[in-house]
LOTORSE-505039 format. One record per residue (C-alpha): residue number from 1; residue in one letter; z, x, y. Coordinates in nm, 3 decimals. Layout:
BEGIN
 seq type       z       x       y
 NUM    a       Z       X       Y
...
END
This chain:
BEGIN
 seq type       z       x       y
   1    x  -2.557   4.776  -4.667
   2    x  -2.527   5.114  -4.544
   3    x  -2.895   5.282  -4.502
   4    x  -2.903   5.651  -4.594
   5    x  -2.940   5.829  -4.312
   6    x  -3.012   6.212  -4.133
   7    x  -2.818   6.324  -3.810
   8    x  -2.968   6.624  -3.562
   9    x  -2.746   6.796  -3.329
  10    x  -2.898   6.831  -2.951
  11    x  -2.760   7.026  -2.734
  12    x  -2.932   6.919  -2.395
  13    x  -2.958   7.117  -2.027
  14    x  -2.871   6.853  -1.741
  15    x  -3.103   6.926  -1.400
  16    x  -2.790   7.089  -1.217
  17    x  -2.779   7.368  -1.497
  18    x  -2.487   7.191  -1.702
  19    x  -2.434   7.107  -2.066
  20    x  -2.404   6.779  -2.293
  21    x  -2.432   6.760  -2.642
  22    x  -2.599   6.452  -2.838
  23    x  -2.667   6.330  -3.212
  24    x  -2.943   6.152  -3.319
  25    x  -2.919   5.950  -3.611
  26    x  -3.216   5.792  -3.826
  27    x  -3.258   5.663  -4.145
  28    x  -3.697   5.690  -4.164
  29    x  -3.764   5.872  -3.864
  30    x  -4.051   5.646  -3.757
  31    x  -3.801   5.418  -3.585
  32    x  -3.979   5.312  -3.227
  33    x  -3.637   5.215  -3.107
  34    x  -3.325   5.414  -3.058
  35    x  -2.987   5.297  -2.920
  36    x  -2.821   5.519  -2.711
  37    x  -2.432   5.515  -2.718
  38    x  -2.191   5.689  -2.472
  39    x  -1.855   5.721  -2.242
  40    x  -1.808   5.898  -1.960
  41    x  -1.494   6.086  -2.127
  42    x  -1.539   6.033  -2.510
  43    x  -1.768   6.177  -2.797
  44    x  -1.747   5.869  -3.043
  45    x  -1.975   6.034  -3.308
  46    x  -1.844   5.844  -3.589
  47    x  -1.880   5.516  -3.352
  48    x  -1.820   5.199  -3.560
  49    x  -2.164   5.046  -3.432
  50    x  -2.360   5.359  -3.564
  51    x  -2.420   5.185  -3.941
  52    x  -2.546   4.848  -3.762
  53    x  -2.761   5.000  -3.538
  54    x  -2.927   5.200  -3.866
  55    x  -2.895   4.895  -4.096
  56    x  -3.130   4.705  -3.776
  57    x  -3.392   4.971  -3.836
  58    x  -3.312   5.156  -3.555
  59    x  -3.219   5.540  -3.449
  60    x  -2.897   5.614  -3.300
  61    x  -2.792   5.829  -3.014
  62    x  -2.464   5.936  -2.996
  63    x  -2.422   6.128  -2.672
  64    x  -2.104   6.307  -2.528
  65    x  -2.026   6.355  -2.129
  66    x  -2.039   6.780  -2.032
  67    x  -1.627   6.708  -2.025
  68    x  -1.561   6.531  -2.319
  69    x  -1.136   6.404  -2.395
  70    x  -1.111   6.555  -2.021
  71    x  -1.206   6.308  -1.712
  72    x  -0.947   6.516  -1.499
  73    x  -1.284   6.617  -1.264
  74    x  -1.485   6.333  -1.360
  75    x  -1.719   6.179  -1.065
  76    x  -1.893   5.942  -1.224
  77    x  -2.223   5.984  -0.972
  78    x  -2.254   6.352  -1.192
  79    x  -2.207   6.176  -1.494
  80    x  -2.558   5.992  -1.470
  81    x  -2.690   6.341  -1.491
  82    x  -2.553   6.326  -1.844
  83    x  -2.676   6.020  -1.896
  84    x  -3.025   6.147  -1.766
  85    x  -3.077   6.412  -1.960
  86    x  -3.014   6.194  -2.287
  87    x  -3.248   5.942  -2.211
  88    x  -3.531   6.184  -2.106
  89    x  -3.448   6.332  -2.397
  90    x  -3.505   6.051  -2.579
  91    x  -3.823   5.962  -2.436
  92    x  -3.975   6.326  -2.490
  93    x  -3.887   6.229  -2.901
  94    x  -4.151   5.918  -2.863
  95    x  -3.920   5.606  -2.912
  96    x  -4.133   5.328  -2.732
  97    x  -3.792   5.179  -2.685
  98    x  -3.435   5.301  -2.530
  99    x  -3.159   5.037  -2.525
 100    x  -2.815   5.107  -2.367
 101    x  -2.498   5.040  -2.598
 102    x  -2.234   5.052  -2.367
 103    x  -1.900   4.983  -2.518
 104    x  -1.539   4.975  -2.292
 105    x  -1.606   5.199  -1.997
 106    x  -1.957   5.329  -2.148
 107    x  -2.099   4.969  -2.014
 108    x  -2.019   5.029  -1.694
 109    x  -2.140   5.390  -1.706
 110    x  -2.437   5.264  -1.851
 111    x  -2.519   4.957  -1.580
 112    x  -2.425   5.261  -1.293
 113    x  -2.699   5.468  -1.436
 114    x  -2.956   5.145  -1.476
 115    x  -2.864   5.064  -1.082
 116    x  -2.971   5.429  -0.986
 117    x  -3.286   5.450  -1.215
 118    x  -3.435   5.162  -1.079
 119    x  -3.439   5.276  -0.705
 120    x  -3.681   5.507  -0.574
 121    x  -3.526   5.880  -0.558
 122    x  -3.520   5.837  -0.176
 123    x  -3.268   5.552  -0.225
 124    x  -3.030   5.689  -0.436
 125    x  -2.692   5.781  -0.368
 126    x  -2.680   6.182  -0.217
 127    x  -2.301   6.207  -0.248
 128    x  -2.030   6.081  -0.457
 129    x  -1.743   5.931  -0.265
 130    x  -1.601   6.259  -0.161
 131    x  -1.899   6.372   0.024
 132    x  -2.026   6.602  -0.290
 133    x  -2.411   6.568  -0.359
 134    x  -2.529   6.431  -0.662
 135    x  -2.869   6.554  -0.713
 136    x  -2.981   6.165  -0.801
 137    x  -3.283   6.183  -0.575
 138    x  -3.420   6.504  -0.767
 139    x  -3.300   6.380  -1.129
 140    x  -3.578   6.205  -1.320
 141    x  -3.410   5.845  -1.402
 142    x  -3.559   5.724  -1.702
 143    x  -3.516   5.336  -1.732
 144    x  -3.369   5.173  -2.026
 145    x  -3.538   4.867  -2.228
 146    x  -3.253   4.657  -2.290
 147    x  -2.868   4.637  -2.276
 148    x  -2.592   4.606  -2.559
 149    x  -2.231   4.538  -2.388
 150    x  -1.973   4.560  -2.615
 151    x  -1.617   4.465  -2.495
 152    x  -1.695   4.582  -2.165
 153    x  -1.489   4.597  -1.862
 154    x  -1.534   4.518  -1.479
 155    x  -1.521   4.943  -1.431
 156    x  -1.243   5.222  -1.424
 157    x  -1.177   5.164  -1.068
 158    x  -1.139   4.768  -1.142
 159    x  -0.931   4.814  -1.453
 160    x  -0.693   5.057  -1.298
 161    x  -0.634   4.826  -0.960
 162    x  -0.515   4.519  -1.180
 163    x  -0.301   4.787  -1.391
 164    x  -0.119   4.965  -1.078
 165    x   0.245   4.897  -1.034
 166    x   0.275   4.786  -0.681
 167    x   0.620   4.816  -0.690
 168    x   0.662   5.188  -0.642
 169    x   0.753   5.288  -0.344
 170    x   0.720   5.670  -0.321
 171    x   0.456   5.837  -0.495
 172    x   0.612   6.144  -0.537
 173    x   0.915   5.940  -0.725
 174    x   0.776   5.754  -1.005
 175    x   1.149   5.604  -1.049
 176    x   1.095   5.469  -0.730
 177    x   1.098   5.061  -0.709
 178    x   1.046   4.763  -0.473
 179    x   1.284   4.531  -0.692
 180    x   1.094   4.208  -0.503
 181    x   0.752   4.387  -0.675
 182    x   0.972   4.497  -1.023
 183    x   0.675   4.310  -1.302
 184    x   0.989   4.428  -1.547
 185    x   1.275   4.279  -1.424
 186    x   1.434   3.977  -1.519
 187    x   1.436   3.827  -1.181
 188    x   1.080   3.817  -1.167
 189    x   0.983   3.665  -1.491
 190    x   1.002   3.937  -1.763
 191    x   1.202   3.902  -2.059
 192    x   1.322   4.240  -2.231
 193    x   1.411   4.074  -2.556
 194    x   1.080   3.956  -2.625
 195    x   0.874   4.252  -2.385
 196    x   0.683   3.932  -2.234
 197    x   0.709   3.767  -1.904
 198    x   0.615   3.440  -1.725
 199    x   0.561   3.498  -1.331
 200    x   0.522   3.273  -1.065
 201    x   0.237   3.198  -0.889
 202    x   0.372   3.299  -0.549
 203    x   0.499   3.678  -0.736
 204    x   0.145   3.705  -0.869
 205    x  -0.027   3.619  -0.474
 206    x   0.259   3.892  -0.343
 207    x   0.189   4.200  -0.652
 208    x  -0.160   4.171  -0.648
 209    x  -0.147   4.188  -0.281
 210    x   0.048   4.479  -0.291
 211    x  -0.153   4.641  -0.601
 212    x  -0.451   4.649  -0.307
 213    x  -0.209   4.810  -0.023
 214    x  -0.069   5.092  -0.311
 215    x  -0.522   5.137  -0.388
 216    x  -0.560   5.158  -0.011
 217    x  -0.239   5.442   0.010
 218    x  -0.400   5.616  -0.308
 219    x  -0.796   5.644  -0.110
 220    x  -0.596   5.765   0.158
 221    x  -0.384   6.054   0.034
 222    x  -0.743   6.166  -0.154
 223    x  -0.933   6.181   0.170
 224    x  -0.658   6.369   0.391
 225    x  -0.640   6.610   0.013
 226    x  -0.991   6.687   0.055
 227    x  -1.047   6.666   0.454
 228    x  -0.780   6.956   0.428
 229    x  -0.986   7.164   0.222
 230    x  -1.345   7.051   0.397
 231    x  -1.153   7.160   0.734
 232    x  -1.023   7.528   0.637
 233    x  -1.424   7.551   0.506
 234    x  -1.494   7.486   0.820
 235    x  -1.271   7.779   0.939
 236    x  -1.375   8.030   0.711
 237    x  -1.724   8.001   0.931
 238    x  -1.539   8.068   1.245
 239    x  -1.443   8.418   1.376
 240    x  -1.110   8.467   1.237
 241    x  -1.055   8.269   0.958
 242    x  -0.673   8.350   0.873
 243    x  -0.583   8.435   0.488
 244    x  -0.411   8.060   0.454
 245    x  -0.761   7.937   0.509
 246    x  -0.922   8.107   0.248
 247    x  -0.669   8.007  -0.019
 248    x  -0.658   7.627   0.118
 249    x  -1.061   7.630   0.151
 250    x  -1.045   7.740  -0.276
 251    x  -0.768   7.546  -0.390
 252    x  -0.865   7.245  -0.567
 253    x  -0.571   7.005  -0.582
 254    x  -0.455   6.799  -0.886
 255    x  -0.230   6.509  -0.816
 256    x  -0.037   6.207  -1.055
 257    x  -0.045   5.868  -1.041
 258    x   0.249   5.728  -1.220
 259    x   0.300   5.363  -1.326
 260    x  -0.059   5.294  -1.389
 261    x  -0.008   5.017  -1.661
 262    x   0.108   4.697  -1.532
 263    x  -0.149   4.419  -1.526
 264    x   0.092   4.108  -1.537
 265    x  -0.176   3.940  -1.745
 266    x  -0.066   4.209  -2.001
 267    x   0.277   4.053  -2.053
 268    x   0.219   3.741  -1.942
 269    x  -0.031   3.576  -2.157
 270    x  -0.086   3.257  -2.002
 271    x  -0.215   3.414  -1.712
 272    x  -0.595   3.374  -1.815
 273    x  -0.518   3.278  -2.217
 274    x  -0.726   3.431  -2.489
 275    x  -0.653   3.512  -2.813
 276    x  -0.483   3.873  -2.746
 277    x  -0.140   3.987  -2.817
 278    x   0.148   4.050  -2.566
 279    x   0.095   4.399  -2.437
 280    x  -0.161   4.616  -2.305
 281    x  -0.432   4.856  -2.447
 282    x  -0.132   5.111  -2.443
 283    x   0.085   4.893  -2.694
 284    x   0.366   4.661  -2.592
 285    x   0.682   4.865  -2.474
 286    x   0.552   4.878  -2.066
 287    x   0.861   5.149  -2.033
 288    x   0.655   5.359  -2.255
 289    x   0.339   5.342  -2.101
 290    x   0.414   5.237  -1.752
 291    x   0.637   5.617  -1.734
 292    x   0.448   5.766  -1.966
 293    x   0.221   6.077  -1.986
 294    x  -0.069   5.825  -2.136
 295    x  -0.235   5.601  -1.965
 296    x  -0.499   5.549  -1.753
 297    x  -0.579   5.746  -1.430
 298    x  -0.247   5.965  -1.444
 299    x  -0.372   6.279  -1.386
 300    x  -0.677   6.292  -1.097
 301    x  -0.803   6.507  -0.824
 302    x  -0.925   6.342  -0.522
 303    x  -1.251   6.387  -0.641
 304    x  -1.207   6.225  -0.948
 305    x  -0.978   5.908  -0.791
 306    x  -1.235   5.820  -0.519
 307    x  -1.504   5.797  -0.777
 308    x  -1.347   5.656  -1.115
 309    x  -1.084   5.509  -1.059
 310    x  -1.065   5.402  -0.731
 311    x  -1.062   4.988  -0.730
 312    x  -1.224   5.069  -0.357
 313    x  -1.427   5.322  -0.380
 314    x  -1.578   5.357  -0.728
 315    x  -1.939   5.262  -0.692
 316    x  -1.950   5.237  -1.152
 317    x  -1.855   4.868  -1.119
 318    x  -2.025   4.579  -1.260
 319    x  -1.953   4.386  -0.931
 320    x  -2.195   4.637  -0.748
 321    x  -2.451   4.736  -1.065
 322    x  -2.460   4.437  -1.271
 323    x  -2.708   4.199  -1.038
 324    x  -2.987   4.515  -1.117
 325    x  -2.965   4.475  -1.513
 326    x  -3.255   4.272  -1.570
 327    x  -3.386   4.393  -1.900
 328    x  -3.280   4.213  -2.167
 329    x  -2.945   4.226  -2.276
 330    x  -2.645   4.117  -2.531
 331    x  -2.274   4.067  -2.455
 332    x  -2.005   4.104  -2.707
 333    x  -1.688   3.977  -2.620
 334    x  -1.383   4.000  -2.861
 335    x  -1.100   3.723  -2.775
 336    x  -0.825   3.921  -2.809
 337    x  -0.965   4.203  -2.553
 338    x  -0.617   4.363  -2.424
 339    x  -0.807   4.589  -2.167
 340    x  -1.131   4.314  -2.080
 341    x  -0.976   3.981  -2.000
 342    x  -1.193   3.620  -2.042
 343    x  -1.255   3.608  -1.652
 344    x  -1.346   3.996  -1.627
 345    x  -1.624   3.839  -1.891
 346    x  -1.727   3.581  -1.680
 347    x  -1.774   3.718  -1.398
 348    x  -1.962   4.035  -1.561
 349    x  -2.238   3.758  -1.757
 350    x  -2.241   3.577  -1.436
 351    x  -2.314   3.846  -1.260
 352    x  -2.598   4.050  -1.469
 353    x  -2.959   4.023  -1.332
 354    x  -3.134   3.955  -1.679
 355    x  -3.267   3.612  -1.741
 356    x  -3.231   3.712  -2.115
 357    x  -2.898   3.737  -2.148
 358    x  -2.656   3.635  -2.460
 359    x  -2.311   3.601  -2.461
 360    x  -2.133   3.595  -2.795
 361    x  -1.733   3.570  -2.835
 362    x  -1.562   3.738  -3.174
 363    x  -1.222   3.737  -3.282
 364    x  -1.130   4.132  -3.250
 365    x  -0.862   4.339  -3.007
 366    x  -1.050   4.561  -2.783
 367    x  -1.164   4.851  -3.067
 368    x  -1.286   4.522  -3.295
 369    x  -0.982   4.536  -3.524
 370    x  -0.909   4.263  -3.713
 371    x  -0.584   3.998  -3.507
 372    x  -0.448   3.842  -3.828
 373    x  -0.409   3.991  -4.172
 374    x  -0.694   3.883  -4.411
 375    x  -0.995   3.803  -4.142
 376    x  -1.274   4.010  -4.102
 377    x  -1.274   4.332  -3.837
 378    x  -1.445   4.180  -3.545
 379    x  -1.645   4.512  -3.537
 380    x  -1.804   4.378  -3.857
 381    x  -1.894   4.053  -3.722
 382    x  -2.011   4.230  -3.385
 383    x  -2.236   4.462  -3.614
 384    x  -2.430   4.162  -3.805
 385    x  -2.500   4.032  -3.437
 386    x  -2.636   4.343  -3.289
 387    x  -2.900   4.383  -3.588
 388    x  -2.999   4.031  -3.577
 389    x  -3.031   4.070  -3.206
 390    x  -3.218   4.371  -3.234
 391    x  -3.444   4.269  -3.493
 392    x  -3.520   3.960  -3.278
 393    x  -3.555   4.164  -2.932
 394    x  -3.768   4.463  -3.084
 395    x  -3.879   4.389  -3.422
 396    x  -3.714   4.736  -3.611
 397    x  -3.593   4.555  -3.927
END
């Protein structure tokens, strides 16, 4: 049952002088324990897991990134200054506890930040993957008390490496195709009729090789983008800088990435079986979303690639940050996840730090919908396990 319930508007100063806005939910206002929720490109604040968090006796945090519906800049390593500033935030208010809620790409956000906050400020990372400084080792890090994963993913960088076509050939022609890479031809296992495919073992060795190679070509063309700039800088310091300098030393370039939906585990669903649907996060027409103006990654700038979504050179991973979450923490898996598969679970659970750690599958698609007419919304189910979890962790009900 729904808890009545006030919300306060924050509007919070990050330490390098930028903006994020935040809304704090309580139902008593002598909760000791707040859950934080946030994405590094999303303001959720009607998120589904606001009403269990209240019902558990807890206030809720709803916090949005300084660019929310816009990661076309984002650099993750500036994003934990969002991330800071909520959590000090929260800690100025008096809550004796601060647990993470990271759902999708929040969690990695959120195990990022926990990596960072637990190494001394000496430690920390100085620049983000294009040589930028991130302020870390002057930020105050707040740690968190405990973790809440919900449907969470291996990272943007690891999600957008199994998703690349690697049968394009030019990037600068997304009609471009290696036919012996093609996921959605005929020849290689896909069937138009039914938009599902069965692929050999030997075409899935081959495309996932090549889905590395195209990553590779992609950190490449970002470095040269930005070595180009970082060189005319360079010039403008010397005697006679020219006036193509000066533009080339301001200009900030944008670039596409087409074809960024094509995971064969997408379309072929015995390739790691779960419960999910045929189709990826983007629905289940790959014409539409593989050459389409939606999906992920498709508009970066170097900045922004190297960073998020970089399957190299992303450092918001769970492969690199999970082992340093060692509070105690809760996964929620739903078994019809089209964007975290059953082995991207695995290996995050494996992988976290925390001896008190508890795995929990429900039946749900990613955004805890409901995979057969007449069940219950997995976000439901998810909700009645957080409270009980909470209740049981920090004692708020």
């Amino acid at each position: 049952m729904q808890r009545p319930f006030t919300v306060t508007p924050y509007a919070l100063q990050t330490v390098d002088g930028q903006k994020t806005l935040g809304f704090l939910f309580t139902s008593t206002g002598k909760e000791k324990t707040v859950v934080s929720i946030m994405h590094p490109r999303e303001m959720s604040v009607t998120h589904y897991l606001v009403p269990a968090v209240l019902d558990a006796g807890c206030a809720c945090w709803v916090q949005g990134p300084r660019s929310i519906g816009n990661d076309l800049r984002l650099e993750h390593e500036i994003a934990l200054l969002d991330v800071a500033a909520g959590v000090h935030h929260l800690r100025t208010l008096g809550y004796r506890n601060v647990v993470l809620l990271g759902n999708s790409g929040g969690a990695a956000l959120y195990a990022f930040y926990n990596q960072q906050s637990r190494l001394v400020p000496a430690e920390r990372l100085a620049h983000t993957p294009a040589g930028r400084p991130t302020g870390l080792g002057e930020a105050e890090l707040p740690p968190a008390d405990g973790f809440i994963l919900v449907s969470p993913h291996p990272g943007q960088g690891a999600i957008l490496l199994n998703s690349l076509d690697a049968s394009i050939v030019d990037e600068n022609d997304p009609f471009s195709v290696d036919p012996a890479l093609d996921p959605f031809c005929a020849e290689n296992g896909y069937d138009p009729k039914t938009r599902s495919a069965r692929y050999e073992n030997a075409f899935i060795e081959r495309y996932r090789a090549a889905q590395l190679q195209r990553a590779q070509r992609l950190d490449e063309r970002a470095r040269d983008l930005i070595e180009r700039k970082q060189a005319a800088r360079r010039r403008l310091k010397a005697d006679s800088p020219t006036p193509a300098d000066r533009r080339l030393a301001a200009h900030a370039p944008i670039f596409q990435v087409w074809r960024t939906d094509a995971d064969p585990r997408a379309w072929d669903t015995s390739l790691d079986p779960s419960d999910r649907k045929v189709g990826s996060l983007w629905g289940n027409d790959p014409f539409v979303s593989n050459w389409g103006s939606v999906a992920f990654g498709r508009i970066v700038t170097p900045e922004s690639w190297l960073s998020t979504w970089s399957g190299q050179s992303s450092r918001a991973s769970f492969a690199l940050c999970g082992p340093s979450i060692v509070a105690p923490t809760l996964l929620l898996e739903y078994t019809g996840d089209q964007c975290a598969y059953p082995q991207d679970i695995e290996a995050i659970f494996n992988g976290l730090g925390a001896v008190d750690k508890t795995r929990i599958r429900v039946r749900g698609n990613h955004h805890g919908m409901a995979l057969e007419r007449g069940e219950p919304p997995g976000r439901e189910v998810v909700g009645r396990h957080i409270a009980a979890w909470l209740d049981e962790r920090f004692g708020e009900s």
